[in-house]
N, C-alpha and C positions, 0 to 999 in steps of 0.2 A: 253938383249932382243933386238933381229933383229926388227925393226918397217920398213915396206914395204908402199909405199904410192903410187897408180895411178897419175899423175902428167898430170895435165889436161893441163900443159905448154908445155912438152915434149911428153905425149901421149904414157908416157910409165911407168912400175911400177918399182918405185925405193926405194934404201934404205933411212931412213929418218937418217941423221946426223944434227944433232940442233945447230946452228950456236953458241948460246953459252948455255951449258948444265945448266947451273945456272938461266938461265933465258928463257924458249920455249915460242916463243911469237905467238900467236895467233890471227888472226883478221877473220870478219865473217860479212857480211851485216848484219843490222839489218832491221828492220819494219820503212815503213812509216807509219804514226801514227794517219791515220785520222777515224779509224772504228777497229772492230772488227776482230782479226787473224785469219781466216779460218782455215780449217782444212792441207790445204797445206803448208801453214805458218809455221807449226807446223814441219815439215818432218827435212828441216834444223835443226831447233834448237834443235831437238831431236838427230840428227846425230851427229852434232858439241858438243851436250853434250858429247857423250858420246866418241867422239876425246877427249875433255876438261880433260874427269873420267881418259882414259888412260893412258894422259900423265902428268896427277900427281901422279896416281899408278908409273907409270916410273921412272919418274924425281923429284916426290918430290910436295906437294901439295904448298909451298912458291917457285918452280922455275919454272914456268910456267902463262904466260898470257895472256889470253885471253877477247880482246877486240868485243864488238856489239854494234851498235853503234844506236843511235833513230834519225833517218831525221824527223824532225821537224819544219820542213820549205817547204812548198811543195807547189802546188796549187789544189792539191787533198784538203788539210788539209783548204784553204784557204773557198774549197767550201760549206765544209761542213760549216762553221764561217760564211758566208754568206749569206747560207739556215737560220741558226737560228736567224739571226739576220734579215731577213725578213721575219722569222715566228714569231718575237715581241722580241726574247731575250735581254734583257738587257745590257750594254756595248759598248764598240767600237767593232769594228770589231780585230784589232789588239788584243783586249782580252778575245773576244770572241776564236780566232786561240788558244793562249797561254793556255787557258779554257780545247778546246778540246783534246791540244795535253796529256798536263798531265791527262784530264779524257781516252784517250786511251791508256797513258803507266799503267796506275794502274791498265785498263783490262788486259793488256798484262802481266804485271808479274803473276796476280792472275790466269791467266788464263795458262801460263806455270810453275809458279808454281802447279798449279795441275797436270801436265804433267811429274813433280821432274826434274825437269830442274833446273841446278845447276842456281845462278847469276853467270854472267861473273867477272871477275876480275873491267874490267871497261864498265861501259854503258855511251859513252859520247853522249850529245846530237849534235846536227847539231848546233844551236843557238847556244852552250855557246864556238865554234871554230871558229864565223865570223872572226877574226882577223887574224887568221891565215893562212884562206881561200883568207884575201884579199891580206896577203903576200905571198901566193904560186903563185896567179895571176897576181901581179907586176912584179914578178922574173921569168915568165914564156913569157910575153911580152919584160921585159928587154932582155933575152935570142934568141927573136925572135920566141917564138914556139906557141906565141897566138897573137890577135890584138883588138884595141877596134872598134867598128863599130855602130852608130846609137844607142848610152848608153849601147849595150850590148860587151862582150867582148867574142871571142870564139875562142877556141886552131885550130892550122893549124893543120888537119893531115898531111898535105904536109909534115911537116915538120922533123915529124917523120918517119924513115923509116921501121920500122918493126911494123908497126899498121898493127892488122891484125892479126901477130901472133900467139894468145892465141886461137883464136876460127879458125885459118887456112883458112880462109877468104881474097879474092884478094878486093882490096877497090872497084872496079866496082863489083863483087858479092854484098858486103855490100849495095850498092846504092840501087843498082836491086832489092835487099831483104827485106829492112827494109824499117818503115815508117822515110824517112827524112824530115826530117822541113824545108819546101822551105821559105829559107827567102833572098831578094834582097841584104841585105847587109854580105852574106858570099861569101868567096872569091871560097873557095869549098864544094859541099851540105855535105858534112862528116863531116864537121867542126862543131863541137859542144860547146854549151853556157858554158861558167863560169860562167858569170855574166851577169842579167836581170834586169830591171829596175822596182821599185819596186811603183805604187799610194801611196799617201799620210798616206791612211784607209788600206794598209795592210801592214803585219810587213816587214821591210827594214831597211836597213844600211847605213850609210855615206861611201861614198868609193869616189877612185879619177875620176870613172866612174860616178861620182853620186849618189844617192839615189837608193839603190838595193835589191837583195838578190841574192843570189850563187846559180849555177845550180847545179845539184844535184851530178854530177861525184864528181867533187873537192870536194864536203863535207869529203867522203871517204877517199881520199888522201891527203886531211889537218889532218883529226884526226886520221887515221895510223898513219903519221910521227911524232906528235904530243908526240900521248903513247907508238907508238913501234920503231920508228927510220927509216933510208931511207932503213937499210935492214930487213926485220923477215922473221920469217920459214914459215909461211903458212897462206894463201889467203882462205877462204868457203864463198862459197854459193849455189843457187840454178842454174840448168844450165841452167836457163832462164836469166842469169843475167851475163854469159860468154858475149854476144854482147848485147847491147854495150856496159853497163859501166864498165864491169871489163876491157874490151878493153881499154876503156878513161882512168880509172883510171890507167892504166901501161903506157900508152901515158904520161899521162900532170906527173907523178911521175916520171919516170924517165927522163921525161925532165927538170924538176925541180930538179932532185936530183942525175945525171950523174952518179955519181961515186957511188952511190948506185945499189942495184939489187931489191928492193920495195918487190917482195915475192917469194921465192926459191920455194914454194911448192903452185898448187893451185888446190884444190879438190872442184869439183861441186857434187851436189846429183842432181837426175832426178826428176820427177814431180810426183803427186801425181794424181790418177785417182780413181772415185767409181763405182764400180758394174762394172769394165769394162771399163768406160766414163771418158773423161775429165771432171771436175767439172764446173758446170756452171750454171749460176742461170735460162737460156733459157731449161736447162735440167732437170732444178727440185732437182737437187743430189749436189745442193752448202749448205753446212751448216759450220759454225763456229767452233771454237772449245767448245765456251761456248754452243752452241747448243745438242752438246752430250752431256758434263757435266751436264745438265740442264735435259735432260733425262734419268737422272739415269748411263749412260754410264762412269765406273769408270777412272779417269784420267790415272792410274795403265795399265788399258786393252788399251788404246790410247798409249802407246806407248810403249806395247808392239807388239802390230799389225801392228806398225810402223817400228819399229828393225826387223822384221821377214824378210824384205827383203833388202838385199842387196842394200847400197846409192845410187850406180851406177846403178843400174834397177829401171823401173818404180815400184813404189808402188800403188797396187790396196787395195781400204779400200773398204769390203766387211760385212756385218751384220753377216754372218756364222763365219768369221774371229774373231771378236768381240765377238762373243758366245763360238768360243773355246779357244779366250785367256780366256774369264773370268772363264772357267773350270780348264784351265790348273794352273794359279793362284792361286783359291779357293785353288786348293789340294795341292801346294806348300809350300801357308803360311800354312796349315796346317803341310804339315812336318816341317814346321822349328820353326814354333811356340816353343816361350820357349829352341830354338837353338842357341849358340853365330854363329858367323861367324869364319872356320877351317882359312887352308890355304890358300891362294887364288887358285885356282885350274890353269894348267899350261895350258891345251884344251883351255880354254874362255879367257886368255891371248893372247895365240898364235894366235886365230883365228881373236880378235882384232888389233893384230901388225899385221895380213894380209890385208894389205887395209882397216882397218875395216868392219870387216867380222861380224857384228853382229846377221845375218841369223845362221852363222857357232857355231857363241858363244851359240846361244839359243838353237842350238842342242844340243849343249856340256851339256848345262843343264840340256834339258829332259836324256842325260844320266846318269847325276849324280842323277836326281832324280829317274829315274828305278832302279839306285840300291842302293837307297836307301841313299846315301849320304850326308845328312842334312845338317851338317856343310858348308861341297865346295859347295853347293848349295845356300846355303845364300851368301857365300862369293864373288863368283861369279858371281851372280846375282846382287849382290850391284854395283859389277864393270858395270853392266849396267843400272844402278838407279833401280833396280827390286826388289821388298822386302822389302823397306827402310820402318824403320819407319815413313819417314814424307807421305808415300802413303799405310798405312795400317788403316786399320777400316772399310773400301767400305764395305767387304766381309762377315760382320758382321751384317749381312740385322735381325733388330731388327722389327721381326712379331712373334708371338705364335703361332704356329702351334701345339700345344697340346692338344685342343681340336677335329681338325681332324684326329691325331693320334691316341687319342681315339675312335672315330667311325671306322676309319678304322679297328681297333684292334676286336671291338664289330664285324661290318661286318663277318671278317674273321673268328672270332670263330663262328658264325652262318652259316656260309658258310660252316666250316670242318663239320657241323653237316649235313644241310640237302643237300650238294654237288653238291649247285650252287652258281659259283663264279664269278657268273656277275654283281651283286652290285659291288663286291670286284674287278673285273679289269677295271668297267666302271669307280670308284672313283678312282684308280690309273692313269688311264690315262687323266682324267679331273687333277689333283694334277701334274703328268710330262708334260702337256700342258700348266701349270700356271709355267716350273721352279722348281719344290720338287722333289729332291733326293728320293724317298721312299727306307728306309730300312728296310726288314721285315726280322725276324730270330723268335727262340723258346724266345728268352727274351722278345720279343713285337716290339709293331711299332713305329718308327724313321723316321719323315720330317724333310728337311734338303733343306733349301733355297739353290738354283743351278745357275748356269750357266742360265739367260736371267728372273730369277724370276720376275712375274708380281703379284703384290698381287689382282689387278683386278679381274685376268682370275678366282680366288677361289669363288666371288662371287656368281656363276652357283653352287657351292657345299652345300650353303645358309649360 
C-alpha cells in the first residue's frame, strides 16, 4: 500500500516510508486542560484518529505509536484554581490546579470517547516529564542555544539557523506578525521562555534556575524524545500551532538532539468554522463538544460531518450538515444491522493513503452503500470509526409512535371514503416537521423516528 503524505515541512506531497516498519511512531499536540474541548478541539483528534486506524490496518495494530500528550501545567489552568479558590474552594491553590487538571482530562476522554476516538498509545502528562524537561534545558545552555536571564531561561533563536523553516517565515516577518512578549531581559524579542519562575502557592519545581515551571514549547519536546526518540515519522496538529510552537519545538529539539531529524513528516489540519463564521463566543456560534452531546446531537453524526471535509480545508459545521449525516447513518446501520464486516474495501483504503482523503473515503461508501454492499460497507466504514459498536444505539430513539400511527391509519381510511385528505396531509406534515419517517402502503401506517426527531414538536398533534 502506496501511503502519500502532504508534508507541511516540505510543502509538498510525499510518499510515506516509516523509519522503522515495526514500530510507526506518532506524536500529535494534545489539550491544555483547563475547560471544556470545543467543538474545534475536536477536528485534530478526529483526523489524527483516523491517521492512527490507518496505520494499524497497515502496519499492524502492535507496530505503531501514537503519542498526545495533556499540558498540565499552564497558567490558563492556574487561573481557573484561582477563581475557585476565591470563590471559597477548599485547598491550596497547588491542589486546587492538580483538582482541575484531572476533572478536565475525564471531560476530555468522555467527551471524545463519544466522538470513538481511539486512546493513544500513550497520553503523557506535562507534570510527570519535569525532569526531563529540566535536562533538555541544562544541555541546551550547556550547548550555547539557550541562556538564563532574571530566573527565566529562554532559547536564542540566534542561534539557530533555519528557525523559520517550517512555517516559511523570515524572523523579522515573525516579529511584525506575532504577539511577542517584550521582556528587558531577552537578548532577541523571538527568544522564547523554557523556564519561568514559579510563587510559592502555585505548582513549581526545584531546578538550577530556581523554583519554576517549564514553558510550554519544551514540554512537547521532552516527552517526544522521552516516548518516541530524537527521530519518528510524524509531527499533527492544528495549523494554528505551525508558529510558534511547532517552530520552537524543532528549534530547541534539534539543538538539543543534533544528530537527530525530531519528525520527518508534519501534517497540520485547518480550523474549524460554523455556519460560515469563525467560532467565537462574541459571535454566539462557540459551543463545546459536550454542548451537542447534551442536545441530543449523536457523537456518531460529529464526526462524521467532521471527516466529510478534507484535513487540509477549512471545515464548516453547519445544522443541515448534521441533519444529513444523521440520515445518512440511520439508513446505513440499517443495512448492515446483523452484517459481519466483508473485506476491507480497496476505494476507502486508497483514498486514505491519499493524504488522508477522508472526504474521498466517505464517498466511497455512499457507493458501496447504493449498491447495496453491506458487508464493505461496514468494513470500511469501521476503517474510519463509523458503525462501531462502541457508537451504536443513538439511532434507536425509544418513543411509541403507535398510537399516532393508528390515527393516522383511522384518518386516511375516512379520508378514502369521503375524499378529503387534509386531516391526513395536515397530520403528515405536522409528524415530518417533528423528524417521523411516514410510511404509508396497503399493509398500513409506519412512523419511524428520522433525521433531527424532536419529540416536542408532536405535542401540537395532542
Amino acid at each position: 500500500m502506496d501511503i502519500r503524505f502532504t508534508n507541511s515541512r516540505t510543502r509538498k506531497k510525499e510518499d510515506f516510508r516509516p523509519i522503522d516498519p515495526e514500530n510507526v511512531r506518532i506524536y500529535v499536540c494534545g489539550p491544555t486542560v483547563y475547560d471544556r474541548a470545543h467543538l474545534g478541539n475536536a477536528r485534530p483528534v478526529l483526523v489524527f484518529d483516523v491517521l492512527f486506524r490507518l496505520m494499524r490496518h497497515v502496519y499492524g495494530p502492535d507496530h505503531v505509536t501514537y503519542v498526545r500528550n495533556f499540558t498540565d501545567v499552564d497558567d490558563k489552568i492556574n487561573a481557573t484554581a484561582l477563581a475557585r479558590k476565591e470563590a471559597g474552594a477548599s485547598g491550596s491553590l497547588e491542589e486546587l490546579v492538580q483538582e482541575r487538571s484531572d476533572e478536565t482530562i475525564a471531560w476530555y476522554h468522555s467527551d471524545m470517547d463519544a466522538l470513538g476516538a481511539l486512546r493513544p498509545t500513550h497520553e503523557p502528562r506535562a507534570t510527570a516529564y519535569i525532569g526531563q524537561m529540566i535536562a533538555m534545558i541544562s544541555d541546551l545552555i550547556d550547548k550555547g542555544h539557550a541562556y538564563e536571564a532574571e530566573g527565566h531561561v529562554l532559547f536564542a533563536v540566534d542561534s539557530y539557523k533555519e528557525y523559520g523553516a517550517l512555517s516559511g517565515r523570515s524572523v523579522d516577518d515573525m516579529i511584525a506578525g506575532a504577539r511577542v512578549e517584550v521582556a528587558p531581559y531577552k537578548k532577541n524579542p523571538m527568544d522564547f521562555v523554557l523556564w519561568k519562575p514559579s510563587s510559592d502557592e502555585l505548582p513549581g519545581w526545584d531546578s538550577p534556575w530556581g523554583r519554576g515551571r517549564p514553558g510550554w514549547h519544551i514540554e512537547c519536546s521532552a516527552m517526544s524524545h522521552a516516548l518516541l526518540g530524537e527521530t519518528f515519522d510524524i509531527h499533527g496538529g492544528g495549523n494554528d500551532l505551525s508558529f510558534p510552537h511547532h517552530e520552537n519545538e524543532i528549534a530547541q529539539s534539534k539543538c538539543a538532539h543534533p544528530e537527530g531529524e525530531f519528525a520527518r513528516v508534519w501534517l497540520h489540519n485547518e480550523m474549524l468554522q460554523v455556519e460560515g463564521k469563525k467560532m467565537s463566543k462574541s459571535l454566539g456560534n462557540f459551543f463545546t463538544v459536550r454542548d451537542l452531546l447534551d442536545q441530543g446531537v449523536p457523537g456518531e453524526v460529529i464526526r462524521f460531518v467532521m471527516l466529510s471535509t478534507h484535513y487540509r480545508k477549512p471545515m464548516d459545521w453547519t445544522a443541515e450538515k448534521a441533519r444529513d449525516a444523521e440520515a445518512t447513518l440511520r439508513k446505513w446501520r440499517g443495512m448492515v444491522e446483523g452484517v459481519e464486516a466483508g473485506v476491507m474495501p480497496l476505494g476507502v483504503v486508497s483514498a486514505l493513503a491519499d493524504d488522508l482523503n477522508t472526504a474521498g473515503a466517505i464517498s466511497e461508501l455512499h457507493r458501496l452503500a447504493a449498491a447495496g454492499e453491506a458487508p464493505a460497507l461496514r468494513a470500511g466504514a469501521g476503517l474510519l470509526g463509523l458503525l462501531t459498536p462502541d457508537l451504536a444505539g443513538w439511532e434507536a430513539v425509544s418513543v411509541d409512535l403507535s398510537a399516532l400511527a393508528e390515527r393516522l391509519a383511522t384518518a386516511r381510511t375516512e379520508a378514502m371514503q369521503s375524499k378529503d385528505f387534509s386531516a391526513v396531509d395536515a397530520m403528515k406534515q405536522a409528524l415530518v416537521a417533528a423528524g417521523v419517517e411516514v410510511r404509508m402502503s396497503k399493509a398500513g401506517v409506519e412512523l419511524v423516528p428520522g433525521a433531527g426527531f424532536d419529540a416536542a414538536k408532536l405535542e401540537a398533534l395532542g
